[in-house]
C-alpha angles and dihedrals in degrees: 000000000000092000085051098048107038126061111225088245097065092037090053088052104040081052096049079048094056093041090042085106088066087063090082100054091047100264115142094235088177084062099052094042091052086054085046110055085038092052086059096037096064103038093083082051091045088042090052104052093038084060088047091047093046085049094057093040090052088039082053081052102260101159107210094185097076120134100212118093099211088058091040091061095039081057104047088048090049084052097038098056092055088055100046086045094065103033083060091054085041090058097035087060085046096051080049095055101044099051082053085068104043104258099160112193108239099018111121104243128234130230132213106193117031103212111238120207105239136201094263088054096055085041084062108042091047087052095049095050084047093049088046087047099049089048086050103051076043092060097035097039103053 
């Protein structure tokens, strides 16, 4: 939910904003932020093609539901090189990309809009820990 709903932009910046501590003790928060949103940028796409890939191996008549553990792990490698095959091609396209538009690793990025936290935000973050509060006076009361 949080990949559909968020640009990588905003996540990238709401992460360097939580890090931003680690900056004291030397720690390029900008670096980690930027692994990080595109860590979980990228697991629904992983998700997605390692069900593709699970649909064509049963349709080629792979069975998943064996009970025997050698066969179990000859399947799930047989699942898992596929996958690592194409998120390396995945992140090779993206390092491709980004170094088209100039990302330097290491270079301190620059932003063009600061986020502002705004009155609707603090309208829904007050109404969501009332909402948790009251859930959890709910669970311990009664």
């Amino acid at each position: 939910l949080l990949t559909f709903t968020t640009s990588t932009i905003e996540l990238n910046d709401a992460l360097e904003s939580l890090l931003k501590p680690l900056r004291f003790i030397g720690i390029p928060t900008y670096i980690f932020s930027m692994m990080i949103s595109l860590t979980l940028r990228s697991i629904p796409t992983l998700l997605e093609e390692a069900e593709k890939i699970l649909k064509a191996q049963t349709s080629r008549g792979a069975d998943f539901n064996e009970s025997k553990l050698k066969d179990k792990i000859g399947q799930v490698i047989a699942l898992l090189i596929p996958v690592f095959v194409i998120s390396f091609n995945r992140a090779d396209d993206l390092s491709n990309a980004m170094e088209a538009r100039g990302y330097v690793i290491g270079q301190e990025r620059t932003k063009l809009d600061t986020y502002q936290i705004k009155a609707r935000d603090w309208i829904s973050l007050t109404f969501v820990c009332v909402i948790m509060i009251s859930f959890l006076v709910m669970r311990y009361a009664l």
